[in-house]
ZABATOR-670934 format. One line per field, with one value per residue (C-alpha): residue number from 0; residue in one letter; z, y, x. Coordinates in Angstrom, 2 decimals. Layout:
ZABATOR-670934
seq c(NUM;...)
type c(A;...)
c3 c(Z;...)
c2 c(Y;...)
c1 c(X;...)
end
This chain:
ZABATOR-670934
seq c(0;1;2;3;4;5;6;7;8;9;10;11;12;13;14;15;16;17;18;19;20;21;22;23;24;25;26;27;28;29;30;31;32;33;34;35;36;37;38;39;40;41;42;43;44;45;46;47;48;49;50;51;52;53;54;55;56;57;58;59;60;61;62;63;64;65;66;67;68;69;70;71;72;73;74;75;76;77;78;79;80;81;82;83;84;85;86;87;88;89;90;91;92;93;94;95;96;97;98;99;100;101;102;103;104;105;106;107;108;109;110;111;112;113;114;115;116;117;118;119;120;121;122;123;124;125;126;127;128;129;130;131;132;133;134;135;136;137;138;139;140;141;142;143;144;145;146;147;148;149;150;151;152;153;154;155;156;157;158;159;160;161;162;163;164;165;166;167;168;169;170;171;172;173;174;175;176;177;178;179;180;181;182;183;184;185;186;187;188;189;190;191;192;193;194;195;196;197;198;199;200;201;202;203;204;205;206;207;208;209;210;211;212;213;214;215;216;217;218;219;220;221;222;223;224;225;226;227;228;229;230;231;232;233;234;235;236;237;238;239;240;241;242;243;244;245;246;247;248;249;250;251;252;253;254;255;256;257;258;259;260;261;262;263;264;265;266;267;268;269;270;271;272;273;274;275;276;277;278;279;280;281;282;283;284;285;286;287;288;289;290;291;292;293;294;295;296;297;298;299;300;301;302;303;304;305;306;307;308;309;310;311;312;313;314;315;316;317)
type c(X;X;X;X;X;X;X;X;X;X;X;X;X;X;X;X;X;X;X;X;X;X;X;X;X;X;X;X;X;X;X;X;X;X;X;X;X;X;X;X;X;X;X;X;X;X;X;X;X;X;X;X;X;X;X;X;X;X;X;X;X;X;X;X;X;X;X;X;X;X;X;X;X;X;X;X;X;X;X;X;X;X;X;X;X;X;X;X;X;X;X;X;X;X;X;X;X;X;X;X;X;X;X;X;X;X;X;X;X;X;X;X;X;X;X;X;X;X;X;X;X;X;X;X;X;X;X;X;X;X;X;X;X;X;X;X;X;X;X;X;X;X;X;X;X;X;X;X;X;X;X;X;X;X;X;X;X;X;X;X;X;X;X;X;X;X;X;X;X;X;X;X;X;X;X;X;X;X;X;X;X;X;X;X;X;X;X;X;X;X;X;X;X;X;X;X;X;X;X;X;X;X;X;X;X;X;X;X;X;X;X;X;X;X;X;X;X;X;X;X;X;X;X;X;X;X;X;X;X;X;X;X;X;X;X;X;X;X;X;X;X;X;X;X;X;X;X;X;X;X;X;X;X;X;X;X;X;X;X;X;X;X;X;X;X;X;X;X;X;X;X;X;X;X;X;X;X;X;X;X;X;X;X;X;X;X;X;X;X;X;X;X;X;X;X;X;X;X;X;X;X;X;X;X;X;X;X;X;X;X;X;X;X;X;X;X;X;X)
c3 c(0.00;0.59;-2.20;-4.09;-2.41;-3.12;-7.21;-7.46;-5.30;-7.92;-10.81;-9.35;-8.26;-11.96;-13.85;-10.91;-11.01;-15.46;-14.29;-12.51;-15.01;-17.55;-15.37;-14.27;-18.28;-19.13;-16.19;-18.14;-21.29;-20.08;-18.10;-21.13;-23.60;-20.46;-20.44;-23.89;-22.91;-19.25;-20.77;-23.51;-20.53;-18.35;-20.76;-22.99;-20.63;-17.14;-17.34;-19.25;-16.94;-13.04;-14.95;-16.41;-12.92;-11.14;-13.73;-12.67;-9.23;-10.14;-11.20;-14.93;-17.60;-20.65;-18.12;-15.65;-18.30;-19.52;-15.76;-15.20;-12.07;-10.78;-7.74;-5.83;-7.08;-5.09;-6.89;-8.37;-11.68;-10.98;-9.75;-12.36;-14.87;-14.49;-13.67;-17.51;-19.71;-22.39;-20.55;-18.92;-22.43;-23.64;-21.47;-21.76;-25.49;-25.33;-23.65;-25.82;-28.39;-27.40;-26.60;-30.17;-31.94;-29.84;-30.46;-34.05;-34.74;-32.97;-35.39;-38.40;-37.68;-36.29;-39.20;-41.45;-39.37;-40.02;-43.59;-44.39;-42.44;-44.99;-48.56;-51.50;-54.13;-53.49;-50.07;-49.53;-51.41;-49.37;-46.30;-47.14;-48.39;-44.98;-43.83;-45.82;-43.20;-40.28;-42.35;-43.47;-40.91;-38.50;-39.77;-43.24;-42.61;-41.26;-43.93;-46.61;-44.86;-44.53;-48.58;-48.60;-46.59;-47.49;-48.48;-52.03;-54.23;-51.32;-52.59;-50.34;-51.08;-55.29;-54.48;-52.55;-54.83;-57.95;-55.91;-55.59;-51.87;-51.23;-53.38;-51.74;-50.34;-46.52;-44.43;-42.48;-40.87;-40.55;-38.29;-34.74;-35.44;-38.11;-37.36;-34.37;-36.81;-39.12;-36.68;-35.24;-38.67;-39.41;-36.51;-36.78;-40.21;-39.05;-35.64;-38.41;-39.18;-35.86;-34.60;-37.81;-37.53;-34.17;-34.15;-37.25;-35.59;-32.72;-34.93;-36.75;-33.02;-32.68;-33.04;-36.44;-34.49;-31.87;-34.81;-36.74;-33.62;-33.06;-36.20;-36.02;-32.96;-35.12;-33.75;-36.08;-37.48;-34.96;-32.00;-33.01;-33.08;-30.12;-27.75;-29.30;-31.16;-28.89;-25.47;-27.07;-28.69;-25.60;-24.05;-27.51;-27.38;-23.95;-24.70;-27.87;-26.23;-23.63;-25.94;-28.44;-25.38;-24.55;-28.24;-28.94;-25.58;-26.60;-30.27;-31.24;-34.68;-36.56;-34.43;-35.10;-38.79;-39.63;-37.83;-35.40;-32.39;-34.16;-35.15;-31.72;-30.04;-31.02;-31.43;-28.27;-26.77;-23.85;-25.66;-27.80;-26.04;-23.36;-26.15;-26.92;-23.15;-23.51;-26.60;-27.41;-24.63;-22.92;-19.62;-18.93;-15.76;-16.58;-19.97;-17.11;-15.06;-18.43;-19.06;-15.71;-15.70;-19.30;-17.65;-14.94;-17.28;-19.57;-16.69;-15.64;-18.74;-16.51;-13.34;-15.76;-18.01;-14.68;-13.21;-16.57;-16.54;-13.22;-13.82;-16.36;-14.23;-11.26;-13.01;-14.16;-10.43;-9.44)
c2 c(0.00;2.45;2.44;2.44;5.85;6.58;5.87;7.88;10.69;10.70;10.43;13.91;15.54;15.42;17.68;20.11;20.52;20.87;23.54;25.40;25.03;26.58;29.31;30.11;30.22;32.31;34.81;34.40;35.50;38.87;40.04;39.19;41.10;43.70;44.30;45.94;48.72;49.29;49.42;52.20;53.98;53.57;54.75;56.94;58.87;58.10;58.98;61.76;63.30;62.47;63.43;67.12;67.75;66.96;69.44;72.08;72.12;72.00;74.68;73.14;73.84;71.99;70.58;69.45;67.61;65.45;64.12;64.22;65.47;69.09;71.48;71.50;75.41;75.36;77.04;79.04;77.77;78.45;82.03;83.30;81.45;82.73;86.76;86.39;88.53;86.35;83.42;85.61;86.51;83.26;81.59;84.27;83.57;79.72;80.41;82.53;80.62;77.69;79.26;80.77;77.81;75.56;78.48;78.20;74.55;73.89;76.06;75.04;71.73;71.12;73.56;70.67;67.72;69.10;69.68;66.14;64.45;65.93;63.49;65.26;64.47;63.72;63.52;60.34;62.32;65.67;63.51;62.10;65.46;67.22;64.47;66.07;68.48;66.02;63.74;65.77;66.26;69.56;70.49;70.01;72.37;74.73;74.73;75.34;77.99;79.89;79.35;80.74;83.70;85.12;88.36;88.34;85.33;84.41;82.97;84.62;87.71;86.99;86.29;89.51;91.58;90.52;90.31;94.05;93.57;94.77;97.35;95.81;92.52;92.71;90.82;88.49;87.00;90.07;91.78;90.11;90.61;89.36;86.96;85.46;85.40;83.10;80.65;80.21;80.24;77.00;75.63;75.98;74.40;71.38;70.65;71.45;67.58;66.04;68.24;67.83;63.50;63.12;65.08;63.81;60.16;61.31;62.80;59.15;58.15;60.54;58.65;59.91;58.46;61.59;64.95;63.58;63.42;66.87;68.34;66.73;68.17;71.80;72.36;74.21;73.64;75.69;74.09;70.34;71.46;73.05;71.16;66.97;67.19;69.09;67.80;64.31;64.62;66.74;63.63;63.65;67.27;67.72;64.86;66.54;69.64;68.39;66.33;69.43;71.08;68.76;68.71;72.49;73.59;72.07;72.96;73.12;71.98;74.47;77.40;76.36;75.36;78.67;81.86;79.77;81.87;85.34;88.03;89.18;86.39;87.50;83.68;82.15;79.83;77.81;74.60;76.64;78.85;75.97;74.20;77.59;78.06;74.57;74.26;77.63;79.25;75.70;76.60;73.40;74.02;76.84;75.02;71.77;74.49;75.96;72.43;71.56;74.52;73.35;69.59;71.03;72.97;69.74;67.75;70.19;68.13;65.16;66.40;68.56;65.91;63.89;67.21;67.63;63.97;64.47;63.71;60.65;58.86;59.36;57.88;54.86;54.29;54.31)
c1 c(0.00;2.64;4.59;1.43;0.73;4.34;3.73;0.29;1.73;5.03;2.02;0.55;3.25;4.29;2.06;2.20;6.24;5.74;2.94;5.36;7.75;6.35;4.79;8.57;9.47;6.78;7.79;11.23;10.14;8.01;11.13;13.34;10.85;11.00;14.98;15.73;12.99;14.46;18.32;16.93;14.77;18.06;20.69;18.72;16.71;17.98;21.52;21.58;18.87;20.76;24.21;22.27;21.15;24.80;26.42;24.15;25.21;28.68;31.41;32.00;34.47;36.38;39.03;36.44;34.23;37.20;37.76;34.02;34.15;33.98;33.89;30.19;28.79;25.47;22.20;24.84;24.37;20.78;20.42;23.04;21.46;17.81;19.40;20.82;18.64;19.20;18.08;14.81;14.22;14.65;12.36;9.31;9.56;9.25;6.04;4.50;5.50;4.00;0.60;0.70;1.67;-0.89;-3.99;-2.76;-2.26;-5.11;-7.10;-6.04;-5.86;-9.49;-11.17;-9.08;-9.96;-13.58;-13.22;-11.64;-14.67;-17.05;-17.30;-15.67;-13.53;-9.89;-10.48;-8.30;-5.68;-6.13;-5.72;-2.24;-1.16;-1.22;1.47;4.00;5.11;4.87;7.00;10.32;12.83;12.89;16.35;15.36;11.83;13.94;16.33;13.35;11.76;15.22;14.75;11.81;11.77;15.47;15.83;17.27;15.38;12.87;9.95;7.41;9.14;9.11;5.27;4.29;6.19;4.20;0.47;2.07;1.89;5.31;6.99;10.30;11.73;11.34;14.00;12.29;15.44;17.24;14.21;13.92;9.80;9.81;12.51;10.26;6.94;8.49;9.58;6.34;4.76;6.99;6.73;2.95;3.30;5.11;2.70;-0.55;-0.66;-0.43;-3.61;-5.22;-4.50;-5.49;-8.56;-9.96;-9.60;-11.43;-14.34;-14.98;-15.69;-19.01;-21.64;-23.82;-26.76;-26.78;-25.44;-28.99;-30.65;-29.57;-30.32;-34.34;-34.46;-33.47;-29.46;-27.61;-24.25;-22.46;-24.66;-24.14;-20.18;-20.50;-23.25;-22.49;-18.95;-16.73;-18.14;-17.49;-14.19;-13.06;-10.42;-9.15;-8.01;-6.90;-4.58;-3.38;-2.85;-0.55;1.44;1.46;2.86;5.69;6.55;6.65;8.31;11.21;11.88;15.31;15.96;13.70;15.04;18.78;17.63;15.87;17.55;20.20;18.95;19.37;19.09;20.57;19.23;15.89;14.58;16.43;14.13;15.92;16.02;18.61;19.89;20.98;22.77;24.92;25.57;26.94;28.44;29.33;30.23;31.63;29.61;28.28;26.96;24.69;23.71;22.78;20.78;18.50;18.22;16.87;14.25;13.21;12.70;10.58;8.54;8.34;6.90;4.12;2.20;2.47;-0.27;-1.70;-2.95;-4.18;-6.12;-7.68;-8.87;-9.65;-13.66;-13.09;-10.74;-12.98;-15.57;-14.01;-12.95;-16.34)
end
């Protein structure tokens, strides 16, 4: 009897221990599949961030950056840093630049969104059109648009002139206004698509049932926008905000691309003018500290998106 109870008890025991097995092999292969995206998180976002924040508290220069260490400098970095007018400057204009080119892409990119959800001809065509600018490289745009708007053979300026607009070509990157005014009509060209993408997506999602059931019930045009299409689609553009904000608050490449910062640093915005405190002027630390405050200001999308979800997530933990 017992080593009958010894043979059955082998005979159960075995499927159990191959059960376990292959649970233990499957844990394997998720924290396999998981390593390649914690080593890019670790050494492409990680590192760079904790080794920017230690050079802003220290007292950098080209010697100190080839032994990678340097002497402890306090919120000095800091405090000189944000007394720069250059800097102040700089970071006043990345803010209004990013409202404008949010207002702006937002615009133009819903109005399209709107237009391409109507049936017309070429539609389909229309639709992969307004890629185009999403799809070419920043340094590239920027690159074109210096093209475009110089002063001698400009094409805008070759168009205004015969429309008899102008009388005379107008330097668009020689005046800091207008200098500033072409950025942001760039950079507005370049985020048109991704407001214009997104928001079209979310308008597929309202249902036709509810706009007909508005217009029997005698809503406009302006009130089924307003009172059925927005309310709906609202998730949609509060998440498209935030991301256009953690996209456009850091713009570099069109800046550097287009004007490089001038005319007298008339088109600083801290993403660049960080990288010519760094790699211009070779003082690291105070490049680390811009850096830093652009960070911070990236991560204000973070709670924001939450408090504007505030209602939605509340509801789903109900």
């Amino acid at each position: 009897m017992t080593g009958s109870r010894k043979r059955t008890t082998q005979r159960d025991a075995g499927p159990v221990v191959a059960l376990r097995r292959r649970s233990r092999l499957r844990r394997a292969v998720k924290w396999a599949f998981l390593v390649p995206a914690g080593a890019y998180v670790v050494f492409a976002f990680a590192i760079p961030v904790i080794y920017n924040i230690v050079l802003s508290f220290e007292q950098t220069s080209p010697a100190t950056i080839s032994h990678l260490t340097a002497p402890f400098a306090g919120l000095s970095n800091y405090t000189t840093t944000l007394k720069d007018p250059i800097a102040d400057s700089a970071i006043i204009r990345t803010f209004s630049f990013t409202v404008l080119s949010l207002l702006f892409q937002f615009l133009i990119g819903f109005s399209l969104a709107l237009l391409f959800n109507l049936r017309f001809p070429l539609r389909r065509f229309a639709r992969s059109l307004i890629l185009v600018p999403w799809l070419l490289p920043l340094l590239v745009t920027g690159t074109i648009f210096r093209f475009l708007f110089q002063l001698q053979g400009g094409a805008v300026n070759q168009i205004l002139i015969d429309l008899h607009l102008i009388h005379e070509p107008v330097g668009y990157l020689l005046s800091p206004g207008w200098a500033y005014v072409t950025v942001l009509l760039t950079n507005i060209w370049i985020g048109v698509p991704f407001f214009t993408v997104l928001l079209y997506s979310a308008l597929q999602d309202v249902p036709a049932e509810l706009l007909e059931a508005a217009r029997i019930d005698g809503a406009g045009p302006w009130q089924r926008l307003t009172r059925v299409t927005l309310p709906i689609i609202r998730p949609v553009i509060e998440v498209v905000f935030v991301l256009g904000f953690v996209f456009t608050v850091k713009v570099f490449d069109v800046v550097i691309g287009l004007t490089q910062g001038g005319p007298a640093n008339s088109t600083q915005l801290i993403a660049t003018w960080a990288y010519n405190l760094t790699f211009q002027n070779f003082d690291f630390g105070a490049g680390a500290a811009l850096n830093t405050v652009l960070l911070l200001i990236a991560l204000v999308a973070a709670p924001l998106y939450i408090w504007l979800n505030r209602e939605t997530l509340h509801g789903e933990s109900l």
